[in-house]
N, C-alpha and C positions, 0 to 999 in steps of 0.2 A: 237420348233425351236431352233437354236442352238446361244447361245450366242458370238458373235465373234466384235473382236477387233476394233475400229475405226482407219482406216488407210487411204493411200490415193495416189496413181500413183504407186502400187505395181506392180510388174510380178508375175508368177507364170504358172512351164513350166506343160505340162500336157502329159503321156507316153499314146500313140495310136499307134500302129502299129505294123506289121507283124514281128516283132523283137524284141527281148527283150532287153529294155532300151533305144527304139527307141524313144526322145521327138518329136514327130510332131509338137505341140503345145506348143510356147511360150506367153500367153495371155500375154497382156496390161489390166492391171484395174485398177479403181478406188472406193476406197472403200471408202465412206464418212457417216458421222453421227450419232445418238445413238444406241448404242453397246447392246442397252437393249430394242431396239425398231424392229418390224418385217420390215424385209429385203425384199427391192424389186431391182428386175434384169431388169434393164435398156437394151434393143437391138435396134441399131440406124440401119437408114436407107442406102443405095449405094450410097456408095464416104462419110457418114460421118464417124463420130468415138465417141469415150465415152463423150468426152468434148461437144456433139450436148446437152446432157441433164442439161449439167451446169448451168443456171437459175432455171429450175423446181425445181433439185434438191436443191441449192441454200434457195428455198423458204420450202423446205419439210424436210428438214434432221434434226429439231430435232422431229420429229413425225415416222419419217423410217430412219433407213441405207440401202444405195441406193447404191447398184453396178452397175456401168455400165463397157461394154467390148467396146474394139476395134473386131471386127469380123474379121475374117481372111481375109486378102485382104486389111486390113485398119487399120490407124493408125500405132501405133509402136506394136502392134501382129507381131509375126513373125512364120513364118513356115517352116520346119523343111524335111517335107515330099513332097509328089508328090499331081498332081492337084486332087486326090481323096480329101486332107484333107479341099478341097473346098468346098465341095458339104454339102447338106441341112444336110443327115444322119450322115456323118461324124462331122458336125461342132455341130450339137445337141448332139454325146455322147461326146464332148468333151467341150462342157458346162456343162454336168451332172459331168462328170468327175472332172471341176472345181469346181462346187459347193459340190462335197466330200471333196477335200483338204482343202475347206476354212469350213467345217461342217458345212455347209447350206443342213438342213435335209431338205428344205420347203420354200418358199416365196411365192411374188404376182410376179408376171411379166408382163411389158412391151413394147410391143412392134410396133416401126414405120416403115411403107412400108415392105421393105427386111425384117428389122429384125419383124416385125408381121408376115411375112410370116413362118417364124424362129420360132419363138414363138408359130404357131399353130399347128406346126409338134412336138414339144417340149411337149406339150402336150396332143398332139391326141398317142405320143408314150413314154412317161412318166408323168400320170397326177397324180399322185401321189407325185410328186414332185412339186408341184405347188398348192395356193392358190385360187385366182382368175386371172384374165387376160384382161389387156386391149390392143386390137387392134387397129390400129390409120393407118387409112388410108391403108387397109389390103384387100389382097384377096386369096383365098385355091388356088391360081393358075391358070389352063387355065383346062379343061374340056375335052378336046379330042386331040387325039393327033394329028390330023391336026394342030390343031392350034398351039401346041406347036412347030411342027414342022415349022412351019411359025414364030416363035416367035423367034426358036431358029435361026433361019437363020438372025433375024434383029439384036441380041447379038452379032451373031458371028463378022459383019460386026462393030457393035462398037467395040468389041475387038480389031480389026483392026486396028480401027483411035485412039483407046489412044495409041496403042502399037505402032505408026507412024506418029500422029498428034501432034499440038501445046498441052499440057494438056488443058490450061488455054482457051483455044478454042475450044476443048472438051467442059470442063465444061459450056462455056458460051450457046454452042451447045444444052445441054441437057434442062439448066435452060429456053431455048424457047419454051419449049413444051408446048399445052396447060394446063397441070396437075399442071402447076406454074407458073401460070396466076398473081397472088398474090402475089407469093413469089418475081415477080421480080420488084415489087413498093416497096418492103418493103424496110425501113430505113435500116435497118442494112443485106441488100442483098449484100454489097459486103462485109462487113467482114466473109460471112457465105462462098464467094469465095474462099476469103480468106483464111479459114481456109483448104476450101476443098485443095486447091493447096499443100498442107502439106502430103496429099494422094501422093505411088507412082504409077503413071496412069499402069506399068506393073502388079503391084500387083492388080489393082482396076480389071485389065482384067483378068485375073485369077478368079478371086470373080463371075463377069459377066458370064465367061463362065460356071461355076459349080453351081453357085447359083442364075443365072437368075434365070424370070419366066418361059424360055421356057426349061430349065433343070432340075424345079423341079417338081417332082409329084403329078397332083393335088388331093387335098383332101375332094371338096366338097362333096363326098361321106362319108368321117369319120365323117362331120359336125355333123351327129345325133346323131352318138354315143359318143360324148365328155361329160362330166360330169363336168369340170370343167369352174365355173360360167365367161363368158365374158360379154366385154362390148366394143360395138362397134362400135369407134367412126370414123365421114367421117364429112367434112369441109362444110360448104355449099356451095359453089361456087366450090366444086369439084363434078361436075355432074357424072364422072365414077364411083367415089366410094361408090358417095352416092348412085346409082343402084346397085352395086354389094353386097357393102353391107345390101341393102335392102332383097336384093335373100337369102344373107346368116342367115339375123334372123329366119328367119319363118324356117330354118333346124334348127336348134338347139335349145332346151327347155331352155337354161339353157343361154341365150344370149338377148341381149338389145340392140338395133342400138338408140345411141344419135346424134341429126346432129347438130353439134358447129355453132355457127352463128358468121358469117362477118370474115370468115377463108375458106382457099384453104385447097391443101393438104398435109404439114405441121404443123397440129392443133398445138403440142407444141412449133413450132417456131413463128408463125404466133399471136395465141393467148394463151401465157400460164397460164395466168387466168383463161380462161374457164376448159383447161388442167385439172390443180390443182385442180379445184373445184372437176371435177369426179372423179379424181384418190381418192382423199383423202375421199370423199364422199362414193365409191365404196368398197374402201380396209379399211374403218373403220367398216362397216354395218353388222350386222349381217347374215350369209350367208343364213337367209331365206330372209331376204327382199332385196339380189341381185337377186333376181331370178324377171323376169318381169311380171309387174302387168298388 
């Protein structure tokens, strides 16, 4: 793995497209921790951004250097191109592409909701690039294209209401769902508002429409064939995930379903003690004893 610098809120623009010298990609990162320690790639979840993992990290950065992105649609990323550079293929070679410039031959990766989804594509289509892998509140997508198509029609209609609606009434919109049951007792649920409001709700619709679920391709068929070791963590009290993700251990040899207890579907935000424990547990172990017993 490649030794690189401790730094921290850098850019760093990345050339994709049908044109030569075309930058699509102006990523936001941040790059925090020991310079001499393996490197893990933070992908947060729809409406956050890099700053979602700032406790975890906080607590782990002298044992890893810890990258996290703003994903296109979010944060201060900025783009460059057309709503192609939204979509799941697009926005995976141009984190491969990021991780050349910064010579990250190799890491672990993690990833929540959106970006778990992100992160499974990431490595069902470059796993050679990647270590192990924690999923956190994840699923390969929708199964048939009916449903997708049912799915993509309920996207398209929030696109609608951020591109037309109050934001901050969006956001409170979403956090009623029952998937954030949890999230919305928590103590610090309206600084996480907060923060979200900092999103621009145009750009978050763009992200939605290319990189909903109902627009990406699902995968639970690649699940057998992945090789690279996950761990696949669903909240307790989030009844979907913990079913879905149940479906997806038993496809793939090389995967672990943990169910965090007295947490939704935010494990890292919700309880990042439990978090920490498996990450740092997972990504220290030698890779025969990730594999499940």
């Amino acid at each position: 793995m490649s030794i690189i610098s401790s730094r921290k809120g850098l850019s760093a623009g990345i050339t994709i497209g049908d044109r030569e010298g075309f930058n699509a990609y102006q990523f936001h990162y941040c790059l925090i921790g020991s310079p001499n320690q393996p490197v893990i790639l933070f992908l947060h979840g729809f409406m956050g951004d890099s700053n979602d993992f700032n406790e975890i990290i906080s607590m782990i950065r002298e044992q890893f250097c810890c990258l996290a992105i703003d994903l296109p649609g979010h944060g201060k990323t900025r783009i460059n191109g057309g709503d192609e550079c939204y979509t799941m293929s697009h926005t995976a070679l141009a984190l491969i592409n990021l991780l050349d410039n910064l010579k990250i031959e190799k890491c672990f990766l993690a990833g929540y909701s959106m970006g778990g989804r992100l992160a499974l594509y990431l490595i069902i289509h470059f796993p050679s690039r990647f270590e192990k892998v924690i999923l956190e509140s994840t699923s390969p997508g929708l199964k048939t294209a009916q449903e997708r198509t049912q799915r993509l029609q309920i996207d398209w209609q929030r696109t609608r209401e951020l591109e037309t609606n109050d934001f901050k009434d969006f956001l409170l919109n979403w956090y009623k769902q029952p998937l954030f049951k949890t999230l919305q007792t928590h103590p610090s649920f309206d600084k996480l508002i907060e923060r979200r409001l900092q999103n621009n709700p145009l750009e978050i619709s763009k992200s939605l429409r290319q990189m909903g679920i109902g627009n990406q391709p699902s995968l639970w068929e690649k699940l057998a064939d992945n090789k690279v070791p996950l761990r696949l963590l669903a909240g307790e009290y989030d009844d979907k995930f913990k079913c879905i993700n149940a479906e997806m251990a038993p496809l793939c040899q090389v995967s672990k379903l943990i169910i965090i207890p007295k947490t939704g579907h935010n494990i890292h935000f919700e309880n990042p003690k439990a978090y920490i424990e498996n990450l740092s547990k997972f990504f220290r172990v030698q890779e025969s004893d990730a594999l499940p017993i």
